[in-house]
C-alpha positions in Angstrom: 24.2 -10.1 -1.9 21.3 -9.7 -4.4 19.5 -6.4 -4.7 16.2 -8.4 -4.5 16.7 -8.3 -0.8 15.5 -11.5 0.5 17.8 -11.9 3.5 18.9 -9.3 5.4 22.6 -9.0 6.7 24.3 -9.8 9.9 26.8 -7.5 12.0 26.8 -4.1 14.1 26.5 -0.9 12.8 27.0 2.4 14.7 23.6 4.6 15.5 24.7 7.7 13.9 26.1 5.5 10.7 22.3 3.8 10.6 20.5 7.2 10.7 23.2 8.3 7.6 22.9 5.5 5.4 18.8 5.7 5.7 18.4 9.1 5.2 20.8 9.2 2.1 19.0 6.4 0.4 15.6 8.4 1.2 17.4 11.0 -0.6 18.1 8.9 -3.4 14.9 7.3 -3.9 13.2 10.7 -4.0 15.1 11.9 -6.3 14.6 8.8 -8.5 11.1 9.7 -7.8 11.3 13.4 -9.6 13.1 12.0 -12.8 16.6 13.6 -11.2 19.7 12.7 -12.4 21.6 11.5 -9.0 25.5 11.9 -8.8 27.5 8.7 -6.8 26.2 7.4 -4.0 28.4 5.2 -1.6 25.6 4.0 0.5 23.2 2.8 -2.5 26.4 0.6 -4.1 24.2 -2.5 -5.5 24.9 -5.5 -3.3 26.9 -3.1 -0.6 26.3 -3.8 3.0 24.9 0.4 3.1 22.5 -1.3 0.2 20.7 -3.8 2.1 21.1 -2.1 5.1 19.4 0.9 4.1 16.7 -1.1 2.1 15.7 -2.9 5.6 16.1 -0.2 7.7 13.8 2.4 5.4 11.0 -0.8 5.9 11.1 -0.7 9.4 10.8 3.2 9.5 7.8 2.7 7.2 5.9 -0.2 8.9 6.4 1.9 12.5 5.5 5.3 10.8 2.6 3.6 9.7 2.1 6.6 7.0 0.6 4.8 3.8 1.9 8.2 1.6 5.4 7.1 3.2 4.4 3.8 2.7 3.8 4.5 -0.9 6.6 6.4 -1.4 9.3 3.7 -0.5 7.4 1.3 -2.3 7.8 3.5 -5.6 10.9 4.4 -4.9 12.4 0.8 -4.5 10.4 -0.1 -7.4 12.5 2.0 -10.1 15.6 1.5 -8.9 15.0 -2.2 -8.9 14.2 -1.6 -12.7 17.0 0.7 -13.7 19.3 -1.8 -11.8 18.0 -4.8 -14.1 18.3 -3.3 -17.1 21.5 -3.0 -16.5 22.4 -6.7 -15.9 24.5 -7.9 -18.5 23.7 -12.0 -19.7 26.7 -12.7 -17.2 25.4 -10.7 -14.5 21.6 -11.5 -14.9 22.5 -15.5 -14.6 24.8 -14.3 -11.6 22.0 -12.6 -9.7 19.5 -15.8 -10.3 21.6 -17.7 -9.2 22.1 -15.9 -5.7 18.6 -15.7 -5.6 17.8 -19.6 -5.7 20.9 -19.9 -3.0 18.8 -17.7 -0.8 15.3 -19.0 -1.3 17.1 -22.6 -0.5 18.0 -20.7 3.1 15.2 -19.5 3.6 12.4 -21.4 6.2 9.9 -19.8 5.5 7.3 -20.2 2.4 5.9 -18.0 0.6 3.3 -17.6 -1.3 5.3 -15.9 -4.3 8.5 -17.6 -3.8 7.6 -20.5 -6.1 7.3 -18.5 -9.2 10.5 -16.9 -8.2 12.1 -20.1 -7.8 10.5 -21.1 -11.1 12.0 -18.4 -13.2 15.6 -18.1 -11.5 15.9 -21.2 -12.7 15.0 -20.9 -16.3 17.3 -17.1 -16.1 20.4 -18.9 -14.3 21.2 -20.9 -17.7 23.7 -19.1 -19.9 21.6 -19.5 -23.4 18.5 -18.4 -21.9 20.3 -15.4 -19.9 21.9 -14.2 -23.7 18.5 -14.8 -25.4 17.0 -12.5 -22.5 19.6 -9.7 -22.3 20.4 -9.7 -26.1 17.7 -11.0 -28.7 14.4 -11.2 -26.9 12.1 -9.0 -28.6 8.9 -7.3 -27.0 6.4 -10.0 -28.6 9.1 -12.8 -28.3 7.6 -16.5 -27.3 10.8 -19.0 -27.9 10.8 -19.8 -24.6 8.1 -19.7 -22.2 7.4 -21.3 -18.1 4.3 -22.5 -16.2 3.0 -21.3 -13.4 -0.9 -20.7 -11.4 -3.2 -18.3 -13.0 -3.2 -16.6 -9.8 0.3 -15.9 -9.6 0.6 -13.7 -12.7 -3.1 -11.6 -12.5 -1.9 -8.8 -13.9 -1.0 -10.3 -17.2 -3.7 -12.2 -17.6 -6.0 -9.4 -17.0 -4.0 -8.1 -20.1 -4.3 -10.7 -22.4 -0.5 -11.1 -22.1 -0.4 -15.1 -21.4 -1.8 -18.1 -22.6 -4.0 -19.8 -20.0 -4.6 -23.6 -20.0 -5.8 -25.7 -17.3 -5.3 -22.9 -14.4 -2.0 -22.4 -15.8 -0.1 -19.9 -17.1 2.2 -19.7 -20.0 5.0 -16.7 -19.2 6.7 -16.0 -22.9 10.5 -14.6 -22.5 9.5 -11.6 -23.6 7.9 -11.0 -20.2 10.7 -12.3 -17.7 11.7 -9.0 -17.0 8.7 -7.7 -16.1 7.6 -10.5 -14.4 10.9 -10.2 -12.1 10.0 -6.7 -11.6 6.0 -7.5 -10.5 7.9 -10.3 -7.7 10.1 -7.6 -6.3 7.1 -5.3 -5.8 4.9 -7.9 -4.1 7.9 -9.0 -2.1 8.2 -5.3 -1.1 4.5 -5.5 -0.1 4.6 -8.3 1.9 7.5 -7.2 3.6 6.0 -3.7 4.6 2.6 -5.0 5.3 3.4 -8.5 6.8 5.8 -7.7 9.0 4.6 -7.3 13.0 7.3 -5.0 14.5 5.5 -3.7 17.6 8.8 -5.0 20.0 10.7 -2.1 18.3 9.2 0.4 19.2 10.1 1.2 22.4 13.8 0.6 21.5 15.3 4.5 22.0 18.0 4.1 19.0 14.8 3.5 16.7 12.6 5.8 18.2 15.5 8.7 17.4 15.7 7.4 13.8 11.5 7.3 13.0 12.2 11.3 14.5 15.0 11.9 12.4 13.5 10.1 9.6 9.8 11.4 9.8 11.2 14.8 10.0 13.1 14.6 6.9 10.5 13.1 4.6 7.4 14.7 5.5 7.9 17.6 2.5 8.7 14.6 0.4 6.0 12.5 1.0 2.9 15.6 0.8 5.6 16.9 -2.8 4.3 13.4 -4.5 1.0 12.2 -3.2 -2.1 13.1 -5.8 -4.3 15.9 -4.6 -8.0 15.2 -3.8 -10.3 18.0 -4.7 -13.7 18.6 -2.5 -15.7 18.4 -6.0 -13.7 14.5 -6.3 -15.3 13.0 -3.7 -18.3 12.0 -4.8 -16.8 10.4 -7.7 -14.1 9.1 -5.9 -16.4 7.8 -3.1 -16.8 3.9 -5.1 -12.8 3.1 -3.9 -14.1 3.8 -0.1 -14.0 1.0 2.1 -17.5 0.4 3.7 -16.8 2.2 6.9 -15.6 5.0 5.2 -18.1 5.0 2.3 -21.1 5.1 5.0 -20.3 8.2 6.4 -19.6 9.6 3.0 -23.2 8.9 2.0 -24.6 9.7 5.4 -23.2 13.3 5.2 -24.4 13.8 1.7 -28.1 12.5 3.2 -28.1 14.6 6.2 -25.1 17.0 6.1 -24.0 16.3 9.6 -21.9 13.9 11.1 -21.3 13.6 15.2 -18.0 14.5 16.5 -16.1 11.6 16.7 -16.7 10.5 13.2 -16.7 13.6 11.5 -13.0 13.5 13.1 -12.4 10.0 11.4 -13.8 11.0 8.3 -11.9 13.9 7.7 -8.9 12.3 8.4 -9.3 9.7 5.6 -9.8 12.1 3.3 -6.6 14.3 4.4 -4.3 11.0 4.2 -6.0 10.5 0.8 -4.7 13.7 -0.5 -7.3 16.4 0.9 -5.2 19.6 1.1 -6.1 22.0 4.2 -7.9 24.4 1.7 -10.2 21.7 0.2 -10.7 20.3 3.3 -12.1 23.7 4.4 -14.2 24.1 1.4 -15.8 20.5 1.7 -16.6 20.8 5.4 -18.1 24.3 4.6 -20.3 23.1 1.9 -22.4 20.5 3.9 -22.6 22.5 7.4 -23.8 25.5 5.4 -27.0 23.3 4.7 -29.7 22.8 6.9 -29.4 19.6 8.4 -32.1 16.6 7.1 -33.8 15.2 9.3 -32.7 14.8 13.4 -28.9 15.2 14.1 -26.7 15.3 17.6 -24.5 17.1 15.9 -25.9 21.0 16.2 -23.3 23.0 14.6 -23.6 25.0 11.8 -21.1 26.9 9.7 -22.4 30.5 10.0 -22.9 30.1 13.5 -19.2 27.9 14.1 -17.0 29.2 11.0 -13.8 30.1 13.4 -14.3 26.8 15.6 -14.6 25.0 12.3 -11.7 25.8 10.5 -9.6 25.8 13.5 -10.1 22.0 13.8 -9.5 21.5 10.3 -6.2 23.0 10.7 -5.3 21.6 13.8 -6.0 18.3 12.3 -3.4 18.7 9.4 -0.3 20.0 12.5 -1.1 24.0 11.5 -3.0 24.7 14.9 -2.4 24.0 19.0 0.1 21.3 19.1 1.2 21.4 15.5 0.7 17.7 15.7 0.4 15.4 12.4 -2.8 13.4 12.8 -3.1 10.4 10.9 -6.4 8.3 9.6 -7.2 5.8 12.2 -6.6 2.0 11.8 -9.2 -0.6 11.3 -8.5 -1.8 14.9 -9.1 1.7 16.3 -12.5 2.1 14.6 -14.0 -1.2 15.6 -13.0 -0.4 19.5 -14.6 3.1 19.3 -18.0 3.7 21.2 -20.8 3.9 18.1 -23.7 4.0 20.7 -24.9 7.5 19.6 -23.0 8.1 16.1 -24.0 6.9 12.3 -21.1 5.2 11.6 -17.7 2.5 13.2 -17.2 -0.4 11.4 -19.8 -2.0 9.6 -19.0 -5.8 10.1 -18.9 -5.0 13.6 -21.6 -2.2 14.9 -24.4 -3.0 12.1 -27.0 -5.4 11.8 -26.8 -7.9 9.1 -29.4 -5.7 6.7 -27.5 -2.6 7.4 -24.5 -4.0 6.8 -25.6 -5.7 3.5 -27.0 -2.6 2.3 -23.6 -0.8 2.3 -21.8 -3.8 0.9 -24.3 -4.1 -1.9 -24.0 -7.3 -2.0 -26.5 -9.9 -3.5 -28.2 -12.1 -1.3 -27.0 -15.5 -3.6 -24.0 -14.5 -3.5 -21.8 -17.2 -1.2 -19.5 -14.0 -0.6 -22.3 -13.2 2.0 -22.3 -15.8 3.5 -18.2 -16.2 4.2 -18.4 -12.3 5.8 -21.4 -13.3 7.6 -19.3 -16.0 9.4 -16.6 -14.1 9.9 -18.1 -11.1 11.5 -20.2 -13.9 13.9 -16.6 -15.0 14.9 -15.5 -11.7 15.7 -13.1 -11.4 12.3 -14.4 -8.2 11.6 -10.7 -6.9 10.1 -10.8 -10.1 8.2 -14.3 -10.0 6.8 -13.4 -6.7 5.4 -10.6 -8.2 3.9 -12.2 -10.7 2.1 -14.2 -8.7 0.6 -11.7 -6.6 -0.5 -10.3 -9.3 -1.9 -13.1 -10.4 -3.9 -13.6 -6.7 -5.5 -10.2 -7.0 -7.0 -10.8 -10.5 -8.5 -14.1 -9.4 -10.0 -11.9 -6.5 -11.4 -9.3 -9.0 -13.2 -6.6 -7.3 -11.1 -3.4 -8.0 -9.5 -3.0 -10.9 -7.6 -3.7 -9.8 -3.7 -3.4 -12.2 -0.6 -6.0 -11.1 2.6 -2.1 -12.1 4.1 -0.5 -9.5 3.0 -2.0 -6.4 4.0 -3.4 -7.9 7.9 -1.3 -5.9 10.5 -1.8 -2.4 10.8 -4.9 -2.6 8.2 -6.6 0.6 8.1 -9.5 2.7 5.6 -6.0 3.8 3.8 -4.6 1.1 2.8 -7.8 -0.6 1.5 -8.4 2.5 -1.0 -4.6 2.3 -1.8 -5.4 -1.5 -2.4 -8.1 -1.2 -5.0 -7.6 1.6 -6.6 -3.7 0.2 -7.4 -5.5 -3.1 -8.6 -7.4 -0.8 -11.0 -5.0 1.8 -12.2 -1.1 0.4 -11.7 0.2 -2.0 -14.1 3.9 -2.3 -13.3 6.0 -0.4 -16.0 7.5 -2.5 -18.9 11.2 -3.1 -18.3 
């Protein structure tokens, strides 16, 4: 079995083994997380049965969380063991491991997008002079040997400088294998946690125990290793908001009052972004202790609604009534929510075009217009917003990002999470 997990394992497992082997490579991965030094672990072995298992299993408790901080924090986690595991690899054992890798891709039906680059440089590491050069002489500006493949495939070095482009093509040197190996795995991850369409699962009771269990256990974890937002950020941070989310942001600034409903939405956005109660409390405060501009539904005011206020803050982050975790509403959710009497929902769906144009800031030549313009008339809204997602990181020189990978579950989340990594993550050198 290769620890690049593409193919999961056959067999039965008991339930109380399952929950085990999860929460100890949670465990594990957070600890990799903190820089800790971790002592033997039997159920993160590389190439065990616990290994894969537990890889597969902590995906599936992400994708039906549906938590992008615990989203985040698998996909970290995974990351730098993946690296520590192929540095490693001896010449022997890196040959081995592309080798298992090519017997797997030739399994697998499926096609995916980032298998052919995979394919591509498994075979070029499976040969026993280029596995020695790699493992033993390569040098960090080393070009001896170098592979082909589409511009589009390898984004994140050519936004770098780091290949020679020629005809759409891209020449990999051997001095970035490694990393290259290491930028696969992560997208793989990706596509995994945000492809994947698990809804049958959940009303299975042996997986809704575990997401319990589970969810219980990494909640501190998850809040211990997500930035904090600051009140006096937001404005600043406000240029990563998706357009939904970016609309109320100016409309409160403008008028310092949002109704209900969408002051509900908004707030949690910002608390999955980071937004700690007390900020939260300080933010609110600021705009509602201004007289509101211009007419409003919304008649509250902080002097008047201070305890009422706060309360709902806290109750939205599980500290009040319930103590239930609230989490930012998807995509799906937004679109299907009645916008009649409120300044916001989603903008390919409840605005005019002009509206709608304004907040995407878009020029009118553009043909990028035009694509979301057809997509929003054939009710794509979730897609439109994808697209133009998609072309903000491309006009960014970022990673390479597919609408595909990222369209279940989509929510305002996951689209800052999107571009904001396209800006600011480079995957570590190996």
């Amino acid at each position: 079995m290769s620890f690049f997990y593409l193919a999961t394992v056959k067999g039965d497992m008991p339930v109380h083994l399952l929950e085990t082997v999860v929460t100890k490579r949670l465990e594990y991965l957070n600890a990799l997380i903190k820089s800790q030094e971790n002592a033997y672990n039997e159920y993160v072995v590389e190439g065990s049965v616990y290994d894969v298992v537990g890889h597969y299993m902590l995906c599936i408790v992400a994708i039906l969380e549906g938590r992008e901080e615990f989203t985040q924090l698998v996909i970290r986690g995974e990351g730098i063991l993946f690296r520590r595991r192929l540095k490693a690899l001896s010449a022997y054992d890196l040959r081995s491991f592309a080798k298992k890798i090519l017997r797997v891709i030739r399994k697998l039906r499926s096609e995916v997008y980032f298998l052919t680059p995979l394919k591509l440089l498994c075979q070029h590491l499976m040969l026993r002079d280029m596995a020695h050069h790699i493992c033993s002489v390569c040098c960090d500006n080393c070009s001896l040997h170098s592979f082909k493949v589409n511009f589009k495939h390898c984004l994140a070095f050519v936004a770098k400088r780091q290949v020679i482009l020629r005809n759409g093509s891209a020449q990999i040197p051997c001095s970035k294998w490694k990393v290259y190996l290491v930028q696969l795995f992560n997208t793989n991850l990706k596509h995994r946690l945000y492809e994947t369409d698990l809804a049958s699962l959940r009303n299975d009771p042996r997986i809704t125990e575990l997401l319990r269990k589970v969810g219980k256990d990494s909640s501190p974890l998850n809040r211990h290793n997500i930035s904090i937002l600051k009140s006096e950020e937001i404005d600043a941070t406000s240029r990563w908001f998706p357009p939904c989310m970016l609309n109320l942001h100016q409309h409160l600034r403008r008028k310092h009052r949002l109704t209900h409903d969408q002051r509900f939405y908004y707030s949690l956005f910002l608390k999955d972004l980071g937004m700690p109660v007390e900020e939260a409390v300080i933010f609110w405060r600021t705009e509602y202790q201004q007289v509101p501009n211009g007419k409003s539904t919304c008649c509250h005011n902080w002097a008047k609604d201070e305890k009422k206020f706060v309360y709902g803050i806290r109750h939205m982050y599980g500290l009040e009534g319930g103590r239930k975790g609230y989490s930012c509403r998807s995509c799906h959710q937004i679109q299907n929510s009645d916008t009649t009497y409120s300044e916001g929902g989603c903008p390919f769906k409840s605005f005019d075009d002009n509206k709608m144009e304004q907040i995407l800031n878009i020029p009118k030549t553009n043909p990028l217009l035009s694509q979301i313009r057809e997509l929003k008339s054939q009710e794509k809204y979730t897609l439109a917003c994808m697209k133009y997602l998609q072309n903000k990181l491309l006009n960014k020189s970022s990673r390479n990002m597919h609408c595909e990978s990222i369209n279940f579950n989509f929510t305002p989340v996951k689209y800052y999470i999107a571009l904001t990594n396209s800006m600011t993550e480079i995957v570590n050198e190996v």
